[in-house]
C-alpha positions in Angstrom: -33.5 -4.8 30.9 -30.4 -6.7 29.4 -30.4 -8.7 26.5 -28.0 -11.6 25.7 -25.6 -11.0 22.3 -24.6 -14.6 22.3 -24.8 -18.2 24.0 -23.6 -21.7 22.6 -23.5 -24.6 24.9 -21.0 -26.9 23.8 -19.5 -30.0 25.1 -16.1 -29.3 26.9 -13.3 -31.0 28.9 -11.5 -29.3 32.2 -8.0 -30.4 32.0 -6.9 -33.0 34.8 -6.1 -31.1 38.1 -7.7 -27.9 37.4 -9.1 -28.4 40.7 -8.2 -30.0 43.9 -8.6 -34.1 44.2 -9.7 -34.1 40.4 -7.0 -36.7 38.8 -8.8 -37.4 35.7 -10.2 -35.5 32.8 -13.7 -34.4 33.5 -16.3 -34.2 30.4 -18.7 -31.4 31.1 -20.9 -28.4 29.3 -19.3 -25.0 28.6 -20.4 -22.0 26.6 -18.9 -19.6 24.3 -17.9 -16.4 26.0 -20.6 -13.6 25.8 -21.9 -10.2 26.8 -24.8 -9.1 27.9 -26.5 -5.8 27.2 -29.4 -3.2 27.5 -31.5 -3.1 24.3 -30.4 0.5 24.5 -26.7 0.4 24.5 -25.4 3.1 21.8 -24.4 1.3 18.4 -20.8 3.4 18.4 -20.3 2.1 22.0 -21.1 -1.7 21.0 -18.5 -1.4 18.2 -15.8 0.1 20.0 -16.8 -3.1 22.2 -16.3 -5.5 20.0 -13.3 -4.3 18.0 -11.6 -3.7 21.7 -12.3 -7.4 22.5 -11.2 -8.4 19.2 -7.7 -6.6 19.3 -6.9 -8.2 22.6 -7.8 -12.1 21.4 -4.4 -13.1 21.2 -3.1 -11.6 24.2 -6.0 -13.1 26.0 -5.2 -16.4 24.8 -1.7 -16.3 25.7 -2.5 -15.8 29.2 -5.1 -18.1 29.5 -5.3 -21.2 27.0 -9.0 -21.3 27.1 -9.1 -17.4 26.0 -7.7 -19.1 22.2 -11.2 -20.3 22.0 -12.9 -16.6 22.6 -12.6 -15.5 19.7 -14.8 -13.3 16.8 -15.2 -16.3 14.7 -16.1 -18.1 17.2 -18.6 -16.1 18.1 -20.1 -15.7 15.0 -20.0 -19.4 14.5 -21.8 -20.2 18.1 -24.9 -17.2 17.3 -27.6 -19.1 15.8 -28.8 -16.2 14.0 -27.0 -12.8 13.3 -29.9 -10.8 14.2 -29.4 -11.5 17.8 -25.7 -9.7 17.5 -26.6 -5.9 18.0 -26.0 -4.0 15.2 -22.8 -1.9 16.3 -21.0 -5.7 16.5 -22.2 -6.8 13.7 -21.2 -3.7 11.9 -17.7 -4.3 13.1 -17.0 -8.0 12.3 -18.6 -7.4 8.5 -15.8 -4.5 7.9 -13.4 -7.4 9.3 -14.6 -9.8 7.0 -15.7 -12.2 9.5 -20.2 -12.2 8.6 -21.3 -11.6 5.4 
């Protein structure tokens, strides 16, 4: 069984000519980045996870411009609740000040 950590549709816009005969600007829906889980992944394992991910944010969004947007505050800001953020992640975005 695997469990989503996070989704957040949001309304996004693929950049003229990210694709072949598309000249314009297209208005579309996007999501957050997430990860996807077993209800039984190890706490230590998920934090090591998510302070991995979080220590490579800005090289990811130097290679790829949508990668700025992947980010832990982001993420916190797209979960509706922080409940459904397992507990090693949320453990390691409190001791970075970024949930409560």
């Amino acid at each position: 069984m695997i469990a989503v950590v996070c989704l957040a549709v949001q309304t996004t816009t693929v950049p003229a000519g990210s694709f072949r005969g598309q000249d314009v600007p297209l208005t579309t829906v996007g999501s957050w980045s997430f990860i996807m889980r077993r209800p039984t992944l190890p706490e230590d394992l998920a934090y090591r996870l998510a302070r991995a991910l979080h220590w490579g944010e800005a090289a990811l969004g130097r290679r790829l411009p949508q990668g700025r947007e992947t980010t832990t505050a982001n993420t916190v800001a797209a979960t509706p609740r922080p409940d459904l953020i397992h507990p090693g992640v949320r453990r390691y975005i409190r001791e970075i000040g970024v949930l409560r």
